[in-house]
VOMAR-303697 format. One line per 10 residues: for each residue x, y, z of N, C-alpha, C. Coordinates in steps of 0.1 Angstrom, whole numbers. Last residue first. Layout:
<nodes>
X Y Z X Y Z X Y Z ~ ...
</nodes>
This chain:
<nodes>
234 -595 -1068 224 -585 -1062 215 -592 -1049 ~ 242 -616 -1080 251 -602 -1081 244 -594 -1072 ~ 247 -647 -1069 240 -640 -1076 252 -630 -1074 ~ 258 -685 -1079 263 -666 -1073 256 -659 -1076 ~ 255 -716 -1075 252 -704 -1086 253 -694 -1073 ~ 271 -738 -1058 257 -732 -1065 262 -719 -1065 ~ 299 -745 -1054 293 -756 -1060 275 -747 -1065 ~ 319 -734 -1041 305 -735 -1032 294 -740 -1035 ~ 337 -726 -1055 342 -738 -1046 330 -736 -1033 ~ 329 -719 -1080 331 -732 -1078 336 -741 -1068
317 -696 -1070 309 -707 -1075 315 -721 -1074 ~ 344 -679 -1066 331 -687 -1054 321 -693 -1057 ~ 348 -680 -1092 358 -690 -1080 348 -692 -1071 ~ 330 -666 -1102 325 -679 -1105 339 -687 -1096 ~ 333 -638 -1088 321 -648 -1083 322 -661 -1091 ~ 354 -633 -1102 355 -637 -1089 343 -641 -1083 ~ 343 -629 -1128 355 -639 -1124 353 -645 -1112 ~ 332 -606 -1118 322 -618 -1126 331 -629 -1125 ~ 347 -587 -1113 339 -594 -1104 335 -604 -1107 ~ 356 -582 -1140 366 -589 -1128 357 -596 -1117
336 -570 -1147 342 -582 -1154 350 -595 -1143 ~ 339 -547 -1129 326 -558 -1135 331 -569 -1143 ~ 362 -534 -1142 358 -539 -1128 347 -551 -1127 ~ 362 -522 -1168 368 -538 -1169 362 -542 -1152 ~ 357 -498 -1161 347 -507 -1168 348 -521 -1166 ~ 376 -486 -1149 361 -482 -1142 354 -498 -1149 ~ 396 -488 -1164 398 -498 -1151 383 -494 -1143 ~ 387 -495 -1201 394 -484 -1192 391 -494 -1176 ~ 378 -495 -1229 381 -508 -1215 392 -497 -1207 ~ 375 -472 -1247 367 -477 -1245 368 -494 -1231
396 -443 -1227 396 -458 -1237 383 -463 -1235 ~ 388 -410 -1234 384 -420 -1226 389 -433 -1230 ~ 414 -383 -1246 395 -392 -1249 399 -405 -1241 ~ 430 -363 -1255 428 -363 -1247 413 -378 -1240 ~ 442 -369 -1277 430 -364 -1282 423 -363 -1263 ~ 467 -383 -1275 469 -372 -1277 457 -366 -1279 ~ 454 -405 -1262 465 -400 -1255 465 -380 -1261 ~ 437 -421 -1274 434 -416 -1260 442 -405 -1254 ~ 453 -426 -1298 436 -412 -1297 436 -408 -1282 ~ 465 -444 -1289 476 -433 -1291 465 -419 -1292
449 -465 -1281 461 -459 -1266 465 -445 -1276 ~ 442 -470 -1306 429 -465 -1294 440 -456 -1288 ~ 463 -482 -1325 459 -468 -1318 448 -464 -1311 ~ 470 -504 -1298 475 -492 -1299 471 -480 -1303 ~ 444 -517 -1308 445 -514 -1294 456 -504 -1293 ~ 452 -520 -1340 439 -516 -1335 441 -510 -1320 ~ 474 -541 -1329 470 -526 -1337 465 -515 -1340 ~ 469 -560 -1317 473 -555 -1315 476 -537 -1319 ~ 455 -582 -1337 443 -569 -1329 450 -557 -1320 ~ 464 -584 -1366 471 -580 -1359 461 -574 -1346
444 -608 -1384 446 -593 -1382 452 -596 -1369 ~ 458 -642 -1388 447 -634 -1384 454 -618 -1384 ~ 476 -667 -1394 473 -651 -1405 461 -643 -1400 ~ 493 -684 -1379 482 -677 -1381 489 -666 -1385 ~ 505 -720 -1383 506 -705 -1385 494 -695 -1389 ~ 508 -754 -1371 498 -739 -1380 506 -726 -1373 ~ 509 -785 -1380 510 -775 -1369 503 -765 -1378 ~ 513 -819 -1377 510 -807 -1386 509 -802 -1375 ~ 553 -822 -1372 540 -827 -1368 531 -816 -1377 ~ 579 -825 -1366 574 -825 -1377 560 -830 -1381
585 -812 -1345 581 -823 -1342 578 -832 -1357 ~ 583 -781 -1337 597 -791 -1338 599 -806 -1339 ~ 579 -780 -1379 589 -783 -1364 582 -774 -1355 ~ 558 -795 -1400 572 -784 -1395 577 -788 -1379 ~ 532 -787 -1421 539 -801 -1414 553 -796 -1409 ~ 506 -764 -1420 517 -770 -1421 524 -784 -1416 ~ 482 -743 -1423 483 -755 -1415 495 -761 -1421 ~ 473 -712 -1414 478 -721 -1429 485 -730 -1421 ~ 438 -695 -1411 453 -698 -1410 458 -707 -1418 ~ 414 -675 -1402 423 -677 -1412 440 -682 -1409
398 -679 -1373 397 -684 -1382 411 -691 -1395 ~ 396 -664 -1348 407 -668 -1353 406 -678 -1364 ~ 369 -663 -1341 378 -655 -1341 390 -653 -1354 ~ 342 -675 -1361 356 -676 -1357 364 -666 -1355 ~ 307 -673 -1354 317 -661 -1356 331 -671 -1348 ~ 276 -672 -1361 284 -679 -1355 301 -672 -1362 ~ 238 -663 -1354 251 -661 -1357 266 -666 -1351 ~ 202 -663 -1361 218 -670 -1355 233 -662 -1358 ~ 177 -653 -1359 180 -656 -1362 197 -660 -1355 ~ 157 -641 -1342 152 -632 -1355 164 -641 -1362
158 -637 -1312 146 -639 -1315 146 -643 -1330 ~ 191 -651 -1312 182 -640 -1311 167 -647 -1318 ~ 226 -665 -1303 215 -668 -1306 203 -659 -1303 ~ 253 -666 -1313 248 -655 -1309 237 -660 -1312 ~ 285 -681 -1309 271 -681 -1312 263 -672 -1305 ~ 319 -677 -1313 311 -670 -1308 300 -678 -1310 ~ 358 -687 -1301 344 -690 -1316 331 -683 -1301 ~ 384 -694 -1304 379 -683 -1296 367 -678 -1306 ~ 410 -714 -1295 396 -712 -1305 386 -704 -1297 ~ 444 -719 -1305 437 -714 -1293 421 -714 -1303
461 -738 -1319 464 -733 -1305 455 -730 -1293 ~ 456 -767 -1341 448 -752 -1334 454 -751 -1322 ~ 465 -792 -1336 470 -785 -1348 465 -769 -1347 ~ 479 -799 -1304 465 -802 -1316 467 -790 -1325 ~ 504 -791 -1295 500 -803 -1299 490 -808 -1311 ~ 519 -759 -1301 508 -763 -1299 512 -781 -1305 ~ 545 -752 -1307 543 -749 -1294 528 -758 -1293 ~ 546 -749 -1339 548 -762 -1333 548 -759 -1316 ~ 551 -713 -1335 546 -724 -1343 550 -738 -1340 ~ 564 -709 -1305 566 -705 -1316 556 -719 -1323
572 -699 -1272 562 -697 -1279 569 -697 -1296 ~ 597 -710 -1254 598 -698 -1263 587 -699 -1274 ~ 600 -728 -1235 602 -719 -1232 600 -706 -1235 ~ 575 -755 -1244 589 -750 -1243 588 -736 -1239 ~ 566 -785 -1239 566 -777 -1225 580 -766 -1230 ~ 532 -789 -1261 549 -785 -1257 554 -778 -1249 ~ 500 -786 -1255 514 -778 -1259 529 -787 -1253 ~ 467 -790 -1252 480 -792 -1249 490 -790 -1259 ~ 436 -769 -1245 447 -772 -1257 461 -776 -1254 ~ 424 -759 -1226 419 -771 -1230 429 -777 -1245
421 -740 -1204 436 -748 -1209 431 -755 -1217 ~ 387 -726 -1207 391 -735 -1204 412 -735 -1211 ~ 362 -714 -1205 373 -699 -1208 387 -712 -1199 ~ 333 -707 -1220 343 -720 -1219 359 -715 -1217 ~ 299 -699 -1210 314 -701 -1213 327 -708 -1213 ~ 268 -695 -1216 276 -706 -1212 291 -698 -1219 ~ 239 -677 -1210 258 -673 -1215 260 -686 -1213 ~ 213 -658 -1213 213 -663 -1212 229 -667 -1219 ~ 194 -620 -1210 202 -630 -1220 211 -638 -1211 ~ 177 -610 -1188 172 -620 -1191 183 -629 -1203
193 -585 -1180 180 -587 -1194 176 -595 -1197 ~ 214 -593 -1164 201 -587 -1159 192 -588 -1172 ~ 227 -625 -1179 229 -613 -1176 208 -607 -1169 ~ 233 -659 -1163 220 -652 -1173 225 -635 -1165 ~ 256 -686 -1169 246 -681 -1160 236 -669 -1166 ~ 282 -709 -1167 273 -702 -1173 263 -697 -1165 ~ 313 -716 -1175 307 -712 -1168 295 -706 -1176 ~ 340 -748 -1167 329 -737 -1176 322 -729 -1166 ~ 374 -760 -1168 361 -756 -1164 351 -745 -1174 ~ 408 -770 -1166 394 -774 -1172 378 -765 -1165
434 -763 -1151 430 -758 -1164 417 -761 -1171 ~ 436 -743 -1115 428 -752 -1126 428 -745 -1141 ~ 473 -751 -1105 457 -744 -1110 448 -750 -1115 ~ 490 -766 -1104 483 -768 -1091 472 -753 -1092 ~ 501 -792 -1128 493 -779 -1122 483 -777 -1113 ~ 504 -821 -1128 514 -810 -1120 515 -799 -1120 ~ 485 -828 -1148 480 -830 -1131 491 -825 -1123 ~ 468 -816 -1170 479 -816 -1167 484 -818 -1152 ~ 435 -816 -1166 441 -827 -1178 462 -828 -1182 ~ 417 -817 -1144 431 -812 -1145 434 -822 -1154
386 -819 -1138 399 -823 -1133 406 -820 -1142 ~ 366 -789 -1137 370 -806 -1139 382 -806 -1138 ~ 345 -763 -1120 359 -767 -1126 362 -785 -1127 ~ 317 -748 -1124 325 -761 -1120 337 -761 -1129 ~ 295 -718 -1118 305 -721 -1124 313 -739 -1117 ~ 271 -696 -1125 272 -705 -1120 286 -712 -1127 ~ 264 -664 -1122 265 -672 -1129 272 -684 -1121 ~ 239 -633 -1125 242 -647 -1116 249 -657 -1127 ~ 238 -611 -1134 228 -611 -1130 234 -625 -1119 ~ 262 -587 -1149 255 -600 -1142 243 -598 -1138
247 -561 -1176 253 -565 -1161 248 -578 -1161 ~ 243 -557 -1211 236 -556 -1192 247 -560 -1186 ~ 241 -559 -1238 244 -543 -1233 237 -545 -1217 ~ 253 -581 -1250 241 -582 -1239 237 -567 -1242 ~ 283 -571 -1256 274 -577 -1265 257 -576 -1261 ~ 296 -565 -1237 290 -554 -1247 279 -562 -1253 ~ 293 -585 -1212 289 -577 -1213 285 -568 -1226 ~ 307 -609 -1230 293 -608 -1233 286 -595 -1222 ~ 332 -595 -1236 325 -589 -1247 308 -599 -1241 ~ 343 -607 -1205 339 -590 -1212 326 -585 -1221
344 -630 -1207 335 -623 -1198 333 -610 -1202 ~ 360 -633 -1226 345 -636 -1234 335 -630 -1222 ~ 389 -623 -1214 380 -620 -1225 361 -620 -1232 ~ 401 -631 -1198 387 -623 -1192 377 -616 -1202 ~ 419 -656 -1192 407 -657 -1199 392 -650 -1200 ~ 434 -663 -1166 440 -659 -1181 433 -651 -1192 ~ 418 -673 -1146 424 -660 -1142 429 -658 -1155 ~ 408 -697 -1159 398 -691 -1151 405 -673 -1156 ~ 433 -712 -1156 430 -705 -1170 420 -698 -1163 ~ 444 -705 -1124 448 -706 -1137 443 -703 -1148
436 -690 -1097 444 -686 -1107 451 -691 -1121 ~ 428 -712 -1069 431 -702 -1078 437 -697 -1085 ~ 446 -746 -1068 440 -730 -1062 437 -722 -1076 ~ 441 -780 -1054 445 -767 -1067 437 -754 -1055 ~ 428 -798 -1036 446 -794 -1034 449 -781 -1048 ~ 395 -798 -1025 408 -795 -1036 422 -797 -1034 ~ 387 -792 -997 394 -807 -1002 398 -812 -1015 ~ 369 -765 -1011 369 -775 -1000 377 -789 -1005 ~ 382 -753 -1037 376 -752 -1036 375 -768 -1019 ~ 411 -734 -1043 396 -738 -1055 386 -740 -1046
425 -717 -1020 423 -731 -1024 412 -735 -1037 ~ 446 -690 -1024 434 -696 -1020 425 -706 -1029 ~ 472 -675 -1021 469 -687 -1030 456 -688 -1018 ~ 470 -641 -1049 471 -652 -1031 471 -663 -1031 ~ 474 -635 -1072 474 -625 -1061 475 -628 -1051 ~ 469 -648 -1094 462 -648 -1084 457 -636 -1076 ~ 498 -650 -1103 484 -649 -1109 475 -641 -1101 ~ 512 -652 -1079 514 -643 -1085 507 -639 -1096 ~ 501 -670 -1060 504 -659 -1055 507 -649 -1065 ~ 497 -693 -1078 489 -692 -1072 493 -675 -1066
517 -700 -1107 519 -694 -1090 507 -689 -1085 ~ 515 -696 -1135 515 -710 -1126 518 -713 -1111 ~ 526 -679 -1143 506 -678 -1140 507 -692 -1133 ~ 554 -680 -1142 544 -670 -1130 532 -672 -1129 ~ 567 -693 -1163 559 -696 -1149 555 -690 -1139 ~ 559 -689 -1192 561 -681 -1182 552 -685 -1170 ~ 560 -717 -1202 572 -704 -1208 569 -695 -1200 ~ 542 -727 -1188 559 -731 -1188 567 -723 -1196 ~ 521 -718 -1190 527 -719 -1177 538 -717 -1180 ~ 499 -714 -1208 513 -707 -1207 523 -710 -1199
482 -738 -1227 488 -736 -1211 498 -724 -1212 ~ 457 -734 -1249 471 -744 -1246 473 -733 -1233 ~ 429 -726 -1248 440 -724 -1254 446 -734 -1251 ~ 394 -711 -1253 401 -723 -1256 416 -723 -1257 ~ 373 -698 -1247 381 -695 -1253 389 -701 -1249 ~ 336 -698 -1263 349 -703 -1257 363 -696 -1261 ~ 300 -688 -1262 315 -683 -1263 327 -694 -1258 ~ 266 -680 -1265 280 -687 -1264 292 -687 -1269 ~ 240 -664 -1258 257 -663 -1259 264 -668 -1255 ~ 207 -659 -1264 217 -665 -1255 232 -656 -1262
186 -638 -1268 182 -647 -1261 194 -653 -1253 ~ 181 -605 -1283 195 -617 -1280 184 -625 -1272 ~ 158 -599 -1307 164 -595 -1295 169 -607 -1288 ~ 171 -597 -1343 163 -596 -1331 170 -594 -1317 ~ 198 -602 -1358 193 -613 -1350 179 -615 -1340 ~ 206 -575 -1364 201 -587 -1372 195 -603 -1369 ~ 204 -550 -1353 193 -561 -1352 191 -569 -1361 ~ 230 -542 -1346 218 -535 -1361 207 -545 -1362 ~ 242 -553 -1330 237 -536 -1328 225 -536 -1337 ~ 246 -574 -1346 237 -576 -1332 234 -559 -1331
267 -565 -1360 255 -569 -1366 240 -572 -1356 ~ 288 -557 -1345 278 -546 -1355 265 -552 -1359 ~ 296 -579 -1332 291 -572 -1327 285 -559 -1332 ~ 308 -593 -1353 294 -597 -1349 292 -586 -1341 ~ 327 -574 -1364 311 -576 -1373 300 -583 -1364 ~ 345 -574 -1343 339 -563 -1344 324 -570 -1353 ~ 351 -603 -1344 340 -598 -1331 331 -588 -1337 ~ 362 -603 -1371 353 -613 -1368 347 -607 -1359 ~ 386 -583 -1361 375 -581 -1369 363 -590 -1373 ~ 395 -574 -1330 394 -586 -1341 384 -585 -1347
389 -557 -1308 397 -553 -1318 397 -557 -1335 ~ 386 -572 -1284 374 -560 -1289 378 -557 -1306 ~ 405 -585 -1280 394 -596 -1288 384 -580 -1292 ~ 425 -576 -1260 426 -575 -1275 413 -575 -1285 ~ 423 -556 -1236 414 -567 -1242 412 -571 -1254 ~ 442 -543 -1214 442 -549 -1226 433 -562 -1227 ~ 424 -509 -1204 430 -529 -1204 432 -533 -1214 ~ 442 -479 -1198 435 -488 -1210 439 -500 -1203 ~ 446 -455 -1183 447 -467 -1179 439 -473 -1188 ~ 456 -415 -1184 445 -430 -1187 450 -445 -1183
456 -395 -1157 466 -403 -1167 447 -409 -1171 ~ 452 -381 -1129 447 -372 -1143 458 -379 -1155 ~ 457 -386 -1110 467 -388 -1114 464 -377 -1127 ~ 436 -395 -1098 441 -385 -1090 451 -379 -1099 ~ 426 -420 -1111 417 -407 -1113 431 -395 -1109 ~ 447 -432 -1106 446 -427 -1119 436 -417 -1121 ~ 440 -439 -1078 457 -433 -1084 456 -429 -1097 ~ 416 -450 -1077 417 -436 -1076 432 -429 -1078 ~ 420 -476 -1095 410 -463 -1098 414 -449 -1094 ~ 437 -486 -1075 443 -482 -1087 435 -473 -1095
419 -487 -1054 433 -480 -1052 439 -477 -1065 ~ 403 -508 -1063 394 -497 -1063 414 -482 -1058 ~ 423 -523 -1066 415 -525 -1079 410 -508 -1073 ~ 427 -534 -1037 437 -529 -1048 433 -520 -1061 ~ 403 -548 -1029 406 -532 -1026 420 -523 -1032 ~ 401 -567 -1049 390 -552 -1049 398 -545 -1046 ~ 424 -589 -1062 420 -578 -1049 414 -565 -1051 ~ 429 -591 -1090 418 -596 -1086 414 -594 -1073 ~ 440 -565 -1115 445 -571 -1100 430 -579 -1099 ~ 443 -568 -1143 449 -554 -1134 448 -563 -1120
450 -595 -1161 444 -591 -1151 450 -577 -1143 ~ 460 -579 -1189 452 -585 -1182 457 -593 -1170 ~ 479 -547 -1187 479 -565 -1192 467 -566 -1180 ~ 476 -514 -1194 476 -523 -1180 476 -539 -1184 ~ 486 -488 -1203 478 -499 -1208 485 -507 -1204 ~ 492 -450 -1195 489 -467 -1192 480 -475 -1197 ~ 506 -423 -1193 497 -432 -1196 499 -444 -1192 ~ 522 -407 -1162 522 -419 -1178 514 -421 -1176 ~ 530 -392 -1137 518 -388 -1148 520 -394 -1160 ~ 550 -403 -1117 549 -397 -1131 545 -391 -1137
531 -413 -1106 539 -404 -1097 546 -400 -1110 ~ 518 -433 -1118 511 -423 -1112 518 -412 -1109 ~ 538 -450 -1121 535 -445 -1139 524 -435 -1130 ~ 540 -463 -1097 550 -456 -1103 546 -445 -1109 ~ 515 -476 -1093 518 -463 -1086 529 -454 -1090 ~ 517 -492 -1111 504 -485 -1113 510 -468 -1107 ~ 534 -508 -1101 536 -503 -1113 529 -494 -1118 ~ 520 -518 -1080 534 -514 -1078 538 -505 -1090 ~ 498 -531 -1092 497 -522 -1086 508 -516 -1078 ~ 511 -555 -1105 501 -539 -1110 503 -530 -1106
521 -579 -1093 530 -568 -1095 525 -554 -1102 ~ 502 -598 -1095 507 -592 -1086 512 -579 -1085 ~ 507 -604 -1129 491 -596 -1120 495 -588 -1108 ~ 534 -598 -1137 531 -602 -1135 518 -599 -1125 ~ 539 -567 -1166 544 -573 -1157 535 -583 -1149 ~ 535 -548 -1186 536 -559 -1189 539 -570 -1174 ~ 525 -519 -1195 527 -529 -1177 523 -538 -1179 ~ 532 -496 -1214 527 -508 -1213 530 -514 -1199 ~ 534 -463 -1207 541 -471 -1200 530 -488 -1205 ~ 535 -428 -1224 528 -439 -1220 535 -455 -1216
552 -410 -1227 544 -405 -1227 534 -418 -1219 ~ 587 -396 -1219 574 -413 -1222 561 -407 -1220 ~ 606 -380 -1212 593 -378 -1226 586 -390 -1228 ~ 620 -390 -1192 615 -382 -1190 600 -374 -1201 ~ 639 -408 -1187 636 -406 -1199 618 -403 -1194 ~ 650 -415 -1161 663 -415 -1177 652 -408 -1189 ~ 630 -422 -1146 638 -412 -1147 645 -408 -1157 ~ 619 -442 -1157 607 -434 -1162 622 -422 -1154 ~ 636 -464 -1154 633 -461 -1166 627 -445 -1168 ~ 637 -463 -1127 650 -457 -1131 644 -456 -1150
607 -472 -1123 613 -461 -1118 628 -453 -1122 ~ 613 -498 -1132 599 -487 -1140 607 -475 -1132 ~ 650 -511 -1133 637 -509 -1120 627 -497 -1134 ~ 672 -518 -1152 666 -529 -1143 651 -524 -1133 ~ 664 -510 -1186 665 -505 -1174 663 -514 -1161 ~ 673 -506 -1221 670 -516 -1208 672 -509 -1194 ~ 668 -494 -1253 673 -492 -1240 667 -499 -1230 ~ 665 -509 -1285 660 -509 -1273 666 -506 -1260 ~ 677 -530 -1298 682 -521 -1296 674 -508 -1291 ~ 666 -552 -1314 659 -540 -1314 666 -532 -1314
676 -582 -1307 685 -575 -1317 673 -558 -1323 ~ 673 -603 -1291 664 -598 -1301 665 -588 -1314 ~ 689 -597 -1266 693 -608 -1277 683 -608 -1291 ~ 673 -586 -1251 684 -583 -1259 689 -591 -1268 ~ 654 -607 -1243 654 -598 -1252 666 -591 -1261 ~ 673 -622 -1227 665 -627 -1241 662 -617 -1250 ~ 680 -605 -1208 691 -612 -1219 685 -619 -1230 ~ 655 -602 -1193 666 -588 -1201 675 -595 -1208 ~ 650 -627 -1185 644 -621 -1200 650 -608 -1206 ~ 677 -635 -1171 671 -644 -1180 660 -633 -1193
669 -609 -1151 681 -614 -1156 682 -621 -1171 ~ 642 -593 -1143 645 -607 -1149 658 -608 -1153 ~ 631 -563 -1145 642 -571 -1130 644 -584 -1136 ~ 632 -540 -1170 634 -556 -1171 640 -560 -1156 ~ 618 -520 -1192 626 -522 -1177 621 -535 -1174 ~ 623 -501 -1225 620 -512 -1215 626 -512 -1204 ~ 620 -469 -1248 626 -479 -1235 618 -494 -1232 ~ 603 -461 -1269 621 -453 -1262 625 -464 -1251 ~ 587 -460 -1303 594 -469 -1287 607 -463 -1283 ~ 562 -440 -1308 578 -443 -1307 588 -447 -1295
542 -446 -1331 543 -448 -1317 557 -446 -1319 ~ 527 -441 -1358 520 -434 -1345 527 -436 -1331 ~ 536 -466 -1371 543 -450 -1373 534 -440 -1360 ~ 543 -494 -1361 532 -487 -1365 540 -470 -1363 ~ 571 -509 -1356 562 -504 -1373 551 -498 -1369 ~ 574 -511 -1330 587 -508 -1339 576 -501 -1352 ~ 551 -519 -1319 562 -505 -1315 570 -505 -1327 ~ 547 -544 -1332 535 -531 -1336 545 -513 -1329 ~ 568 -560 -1324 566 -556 -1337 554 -543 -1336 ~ 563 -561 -1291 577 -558 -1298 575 -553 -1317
535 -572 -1286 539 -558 -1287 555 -547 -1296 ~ 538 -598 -1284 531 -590 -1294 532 -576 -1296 ~ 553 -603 -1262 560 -600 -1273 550 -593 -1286 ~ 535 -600 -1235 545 -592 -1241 552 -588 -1257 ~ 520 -620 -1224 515 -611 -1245 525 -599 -1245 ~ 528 -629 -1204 526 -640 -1219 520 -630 -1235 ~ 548 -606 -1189 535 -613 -1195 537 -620 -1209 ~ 574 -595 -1184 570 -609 -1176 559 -615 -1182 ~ 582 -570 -1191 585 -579 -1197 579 -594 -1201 ~ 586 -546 -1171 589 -563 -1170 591 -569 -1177
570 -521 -1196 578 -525 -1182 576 -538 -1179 ~ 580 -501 -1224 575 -511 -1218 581 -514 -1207 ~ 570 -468 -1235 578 -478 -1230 567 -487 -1230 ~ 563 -445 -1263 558 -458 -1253 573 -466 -1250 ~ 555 -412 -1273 561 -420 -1270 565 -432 -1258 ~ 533 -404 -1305 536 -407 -1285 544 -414 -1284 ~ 538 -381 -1330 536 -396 -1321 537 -395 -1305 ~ 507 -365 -1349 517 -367 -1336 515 -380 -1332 ~ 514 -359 -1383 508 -368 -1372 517 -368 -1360
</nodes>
């Protein structure tokens, strides 16, 4: 079996570390590097005890080591397309952290540095991966439900902010700070910007395009975030299927630094549940279902530990077929674009208060 060989760059994203274990043990990959400008996380990490080569700039990384085959871009939204262009001038693969950028004209610059580039660019959209989704979404292919009518979806978490305060920067989530919404004081870029998941899969799921969705953000159940963490959205793809979403902070956490079991308040961290409602019958789908609920620290509160499938796994080897089989990712930066729009028309929903069309 051929492996490829993956870096990582920054460091800075909230799903960084998921990656640290699937590099080291999945036998298809072989981690050669990270590049770290963080003082603070290059010392955390190291402190992790991998042993792992560190590089302060993507550029002095991707010189030293010349056999990377592919570059995770772990780094903060803003910072994509700085990273984009590097791993371009290279010729590295790439699997890009959510959000690749919420500036079109950025977004359509990073298409064509990768077209030009003749690399791949995978998004990371874990949730494709989780095997709860995958069956619902086998089972809707194979008509078990008839023809879709609606799709409801939440995805529900606790805040990252404070272990990585970058999404809690309007400029650096975001991309800019622009206001939510007339005589708001929040801006853009909180959970809204975290949570591009369920806008995704009810494209696959549907198999259409927006059509129009309508979006309101509620008040801030953390009031020294100057993002919004409460809101929904719902509105109806081109085929007439019909979405409410819940892509809300709606889970309070512990303000610590270092994500670990007891990080969550309410004994669930995050809930990322489906209903699939069709001419021919129902379907209701926990992501994240299987876990083991405990009494523990740091609070000696009940808390939980999840035993869900690794989706990270799954999404590697896509990145490793894509790579050495030369083949398309199924979320590649052509596809995920639509998604992104869909985002960005429910900010201008919500600070225009009526429904967005697409057309």
């Amino acid at each position: 079996m051929e492996k490829i060989n993956v870096a990582i760059s920054s460091l800075t994203h909230a799903h960084v570390r998921k990656y640290y274990s699937t590099l080291m043990e999945n036998p298809k990959l072989n981690w050669v590097a990270v590049s770290c400008t963080d003082e603070t996380i290059a010392n955390h990490f190291n402190s992790l005890g991998y042993n792992i080569p560190l590089y302060p700039t993507l550029e002095e990384m991707l010189e030293k080591h010349l056999e990377i085959d592919a570059v995770v871009v772990a780094s903060e939204n803003n910072r994509h397309l700085e990273e984009v262009k590097v791993c371009c001038k290279y010729k590295k693969h790439m699997l890009s952290m959510k959000i690749p950028t919420f500036n079109m004209d950025e977004y359509d610059q990073m298409i064509k540095l990768v077209d030009e580039a003749g690399v791949i660019c995978q998004v990371e959209l874990e949730l494709h991966y989780n095997p709860a989704v995958k069956r619902v979404m086998d089972l809707v292919s194979e008509g078990a439900v008839g023809d879709l009518i609606s799709f409801n979806a939440t995805n529900i978490t606790l805040s990252p902010v404070w272990a990585f305060p970058w999404q809690g920067v309007p400029e650096l989530s975001y991309g800019s700070r622009v206001s939510l919404r007339p005589g708001d004081n929040r801006f853009r870029g909180g959970a809204l910007s975290d949570h591009p998941h369920i806008f995704d899969l009810v494209r696959w799921i549907a198999g259409a395009e927006y059509n129009y969705v309508f979006s309101d953000a509620g008040d801030n159940i953390r009031s020294d975030l100057i993002e919004e963490d409460l809101l929904y959205v719902t509105g109806e793809m081109e085929n007439g299927v019909k979405f409410l979403l819940d892509p809300s902070w709606s889970r309070m956490e512990e303000r610590i630094k270092v994500p670990a079991p007891g990080w969550e308040v309410f004994p669930k961290r995050m809930e990322v549940n489906f209903t699939i409602v069709g001419t021919e019958g129902v379907i209701s789908a926990d992501a994240f279902g299987p876990n083991i609920y405990f009494c523990g620290g740091p609070n000696n509160r009940y808390t939980i530990q999840y035993t869900y499938f690794d989706e990270w796994i799954g999404m590697m080897d896509e990145l490793h077929t894509c790579v050495t089989e030369e083949k398309k990712p199924k979320i590649d930066l052509k596809w995920h674009k639509n998604t992104v729009l869909a985002m960005l028309k429910c900010y201008e929903s919500i600070a225009s208060g009526q429904p967005v069309f697409f057309k």
